[in-house]
C-alpha positions as CSV (number, residue, x, y, z in Angstrom):
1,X,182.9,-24.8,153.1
2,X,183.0,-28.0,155.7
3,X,181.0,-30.3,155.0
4,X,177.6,-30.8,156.5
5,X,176.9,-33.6,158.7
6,X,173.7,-35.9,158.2
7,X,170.8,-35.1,160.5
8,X,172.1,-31.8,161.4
9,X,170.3,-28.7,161.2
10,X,171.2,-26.4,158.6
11,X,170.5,-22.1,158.4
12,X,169.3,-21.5,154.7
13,X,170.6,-18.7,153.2
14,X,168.3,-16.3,151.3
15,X,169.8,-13.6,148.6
16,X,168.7,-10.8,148.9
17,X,169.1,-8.3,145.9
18,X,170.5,-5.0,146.6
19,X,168.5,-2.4,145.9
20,X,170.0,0.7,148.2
21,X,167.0,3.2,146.8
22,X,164.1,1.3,147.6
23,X,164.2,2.8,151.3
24,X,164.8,6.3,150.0
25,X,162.2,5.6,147.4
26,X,159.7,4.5,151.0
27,X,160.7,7.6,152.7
28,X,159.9,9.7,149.6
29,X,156.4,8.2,150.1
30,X,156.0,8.4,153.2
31,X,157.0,12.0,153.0
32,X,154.7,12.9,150.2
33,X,151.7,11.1,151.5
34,X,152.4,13.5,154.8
35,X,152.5,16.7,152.6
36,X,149.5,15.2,151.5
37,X,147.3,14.5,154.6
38,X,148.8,17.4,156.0
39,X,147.7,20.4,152.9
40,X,144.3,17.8,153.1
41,X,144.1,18.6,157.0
42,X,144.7,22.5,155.8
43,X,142.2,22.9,153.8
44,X,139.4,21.5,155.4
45,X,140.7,23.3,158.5
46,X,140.4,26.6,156.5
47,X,137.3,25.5,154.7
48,X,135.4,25.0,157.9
49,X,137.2,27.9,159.6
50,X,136.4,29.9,156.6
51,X,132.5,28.8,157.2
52,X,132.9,29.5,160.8
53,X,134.3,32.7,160.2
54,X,131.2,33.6,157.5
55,X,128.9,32.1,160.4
56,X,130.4,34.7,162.6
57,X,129.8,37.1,160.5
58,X,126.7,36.8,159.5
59,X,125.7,36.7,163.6
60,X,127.6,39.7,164.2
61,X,125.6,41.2,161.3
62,X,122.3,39.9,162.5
63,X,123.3,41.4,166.1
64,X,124.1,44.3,164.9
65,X,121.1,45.0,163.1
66,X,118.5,43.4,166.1
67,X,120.1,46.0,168.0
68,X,119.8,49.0,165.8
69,X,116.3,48.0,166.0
70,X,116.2,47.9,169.1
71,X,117.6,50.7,169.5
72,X,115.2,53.1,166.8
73,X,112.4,50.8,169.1
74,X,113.7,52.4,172.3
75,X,113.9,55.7,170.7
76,X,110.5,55.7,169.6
77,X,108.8,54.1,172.6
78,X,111.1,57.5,174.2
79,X,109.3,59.8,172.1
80,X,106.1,58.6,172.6
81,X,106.4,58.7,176.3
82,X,107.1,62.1,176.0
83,X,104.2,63.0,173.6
84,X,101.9,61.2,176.1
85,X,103.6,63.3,178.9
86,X,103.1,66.8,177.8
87,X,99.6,65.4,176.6
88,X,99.2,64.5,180.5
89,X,100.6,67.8,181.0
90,X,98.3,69.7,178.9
91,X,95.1,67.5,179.8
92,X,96.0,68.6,183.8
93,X,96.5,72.1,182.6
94,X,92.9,71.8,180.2
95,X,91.5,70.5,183.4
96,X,92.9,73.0,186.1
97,X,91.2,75.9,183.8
98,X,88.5,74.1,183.0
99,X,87.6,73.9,187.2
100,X,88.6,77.7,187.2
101,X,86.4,78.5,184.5
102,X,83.2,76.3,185.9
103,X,84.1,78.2,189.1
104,X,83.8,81.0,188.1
105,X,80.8,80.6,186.1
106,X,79.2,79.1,189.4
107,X,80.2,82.3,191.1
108,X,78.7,84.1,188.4
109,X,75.4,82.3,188.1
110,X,75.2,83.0,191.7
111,X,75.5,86.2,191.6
112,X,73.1,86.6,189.2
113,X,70.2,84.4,190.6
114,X,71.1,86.7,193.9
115,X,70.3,89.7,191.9
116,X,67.7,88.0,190.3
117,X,65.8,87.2,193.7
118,X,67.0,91.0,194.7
119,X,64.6,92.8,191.6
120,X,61.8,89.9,192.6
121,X,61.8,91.2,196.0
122,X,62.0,94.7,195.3
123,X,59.3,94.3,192.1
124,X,56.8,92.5,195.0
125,X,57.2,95.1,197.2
126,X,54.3,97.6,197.5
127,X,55.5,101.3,199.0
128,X,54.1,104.5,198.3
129,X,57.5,106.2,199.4
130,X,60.2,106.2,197.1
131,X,63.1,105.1,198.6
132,X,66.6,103.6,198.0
133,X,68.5,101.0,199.9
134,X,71.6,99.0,200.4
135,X,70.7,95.2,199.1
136,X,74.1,93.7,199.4
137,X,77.9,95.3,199.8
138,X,81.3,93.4,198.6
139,X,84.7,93.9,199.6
140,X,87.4,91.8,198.2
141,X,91.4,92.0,197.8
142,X,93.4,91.8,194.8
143,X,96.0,90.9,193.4
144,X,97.4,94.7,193.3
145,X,99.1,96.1,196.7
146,X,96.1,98.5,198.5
147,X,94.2,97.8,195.6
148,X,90.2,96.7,196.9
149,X,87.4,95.3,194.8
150,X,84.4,96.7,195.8
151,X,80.5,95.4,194.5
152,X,77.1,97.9,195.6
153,X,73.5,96.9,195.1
154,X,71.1,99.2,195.4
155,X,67.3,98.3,194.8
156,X,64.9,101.7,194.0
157,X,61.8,100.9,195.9
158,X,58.0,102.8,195.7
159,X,58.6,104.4,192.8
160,X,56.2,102.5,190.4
161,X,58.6,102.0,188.0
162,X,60.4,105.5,187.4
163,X,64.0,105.7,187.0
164,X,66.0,107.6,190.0
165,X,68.8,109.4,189.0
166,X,71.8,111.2,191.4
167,X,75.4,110.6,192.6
168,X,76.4,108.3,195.1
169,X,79.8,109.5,197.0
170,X,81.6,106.2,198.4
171,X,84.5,107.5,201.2
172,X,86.6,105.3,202.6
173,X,87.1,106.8,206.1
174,X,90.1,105.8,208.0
175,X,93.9,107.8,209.3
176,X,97.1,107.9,208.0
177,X,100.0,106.5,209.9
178,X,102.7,108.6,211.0
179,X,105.8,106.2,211.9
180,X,104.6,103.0,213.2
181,X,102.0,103.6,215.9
182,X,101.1,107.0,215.4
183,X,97.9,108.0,213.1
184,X,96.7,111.9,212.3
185,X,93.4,112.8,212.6
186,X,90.8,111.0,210.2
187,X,90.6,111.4,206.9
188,X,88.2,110.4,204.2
189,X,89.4,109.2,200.3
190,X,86.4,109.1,197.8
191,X,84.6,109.5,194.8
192,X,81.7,110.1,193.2
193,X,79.6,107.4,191.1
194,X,76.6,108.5,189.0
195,X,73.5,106.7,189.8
196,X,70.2,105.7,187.4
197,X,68.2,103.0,189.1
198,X,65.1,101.7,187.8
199,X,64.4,98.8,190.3
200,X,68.4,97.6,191.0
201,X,71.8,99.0,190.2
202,X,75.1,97.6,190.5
203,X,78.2,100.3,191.4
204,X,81.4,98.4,190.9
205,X,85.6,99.2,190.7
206,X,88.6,99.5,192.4
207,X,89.5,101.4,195.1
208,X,93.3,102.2,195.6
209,X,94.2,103.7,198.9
210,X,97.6,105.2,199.6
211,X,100.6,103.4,201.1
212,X,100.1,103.9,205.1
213,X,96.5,104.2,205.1
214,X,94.7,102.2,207.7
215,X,91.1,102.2,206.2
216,X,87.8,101.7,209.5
217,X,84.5,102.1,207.4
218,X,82.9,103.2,204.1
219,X,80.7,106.1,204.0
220,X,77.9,105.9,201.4
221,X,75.6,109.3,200.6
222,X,73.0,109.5,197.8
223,X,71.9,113.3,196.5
224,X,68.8,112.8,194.0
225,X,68.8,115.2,190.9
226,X,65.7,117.9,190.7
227,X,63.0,117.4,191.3
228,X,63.1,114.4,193.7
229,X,64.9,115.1,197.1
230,X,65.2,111.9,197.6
231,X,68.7,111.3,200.0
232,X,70.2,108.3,201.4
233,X,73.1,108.0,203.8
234,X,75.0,104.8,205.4
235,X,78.2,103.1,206.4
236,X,79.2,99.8,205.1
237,X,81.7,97.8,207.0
238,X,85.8,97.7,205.9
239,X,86.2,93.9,205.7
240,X,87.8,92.8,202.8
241,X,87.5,89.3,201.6
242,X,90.4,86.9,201.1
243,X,93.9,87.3,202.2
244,X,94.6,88.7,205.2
């Protein structure tokens, strides 16, 4: 080794003892702290997917379920609106026949205080000859093809109070058609009702006239039983009420 001059800067020299594991021993460490941090970083990754996950779940559960509510809520809110329909329903049909049936109560009330002012009117009358009369005549369609409804009054008038008894023939006078335009001679289709009239008497049915028949007037005549000879005789219009 030369010899070092005075004054002169000199490089120290540091020993350094050999130790080749010491970096394989460092990168061991290393390696395993990595392994470490990284199955640390695992399983709080699956820990808080695993809550995630269960948090999911339990959502999807509570979903589910609001709408299965939701559902049996729509269903029944469904059924209900129908119940209240076919009450609606029902409460239109109760009131349609309810109005039919106070119709026709008002019809019938009418008809009564009518033949209630009828046997006032014949009871104040003051006759010494017995006689009979026509008080009122109705004439109505049905529902029945040449089907009629027919309603008579008669009122037994001068009487004082005895009881007239006979037959009343009703004819309905009118031709039968022959083709379209053509009608034979007149003809007459009727029947005989029996009468028994105190003060008022109402004759009422159904008269059903052939297919063809074109009816013009009703003939009404009265024959008294022995010993009254009593007879009445009239024509009453054919004009049937409602439909054409």
């Amino acid at each position: 080794m030369p010899r070092a001059v005075k004054g002169s800067r000199q490089h120290r020299m540091t020993v350094v003892p050999h130790r080749p594991w010491q970096r394989a021993a460092f990168f061991l460490i290393a390696l395993l702290m990595l392994i470490v941090l990284l199955v640390f970083a695992y399983n709080t990754g699956y820990e808080r997917g695993a809550d995630n996950l269960t948090e999911l779940d339990l959502a999807y559960t509570q979903g589910l379920s609001d709408v299965q509510r939701a559902a049996r809520q729509v269903a029944e809110l469904r059924a209900a609106l129908s119940v209240a329909e076919r009450n609606r329903q029902m409460d239109e049909q109760a009131n349609v026949q309810a109005q039919a049936s106070i119709a026709e109560l008002r019809s019938q009330i009418a008809l009564l205080e009518r033949d209630v002012a009828l046997y006032r009117q014949v009871m104040a009358l003051d006759s010494e000859t017995s006689a009979l009369k026509v008080q009122s005549w109705q004439l109505s369609r049905t529902e029945l093809p040449n089907t009629f409804r027919y309603r008579l009054t008669l009122s037994h008038t001068g009487a004082g109070g005895n009881t007239l008894t006979g037959r009343m023939h009703i004819a309905v006078v009118g031709a039968m058609a022959s083709g379209q335009s053509d009608l034979h001679d007149q003809q007459a289709i009727g029947f005989t009702e029996p009468v028994e009239v105190r003060y008022l008497q109402v004759l009422e049915g159904d008269l059903l006239l052939p297919s063809g028949f074109s009816a013009e007037h009703v003939k009404l005549d009265f024959s008294a039983d022995i010993p009254s000879t009593l007879q009445f005789s009239d024509n009453m219009p054919w004009q049937p009420e409602g439909g054409n």
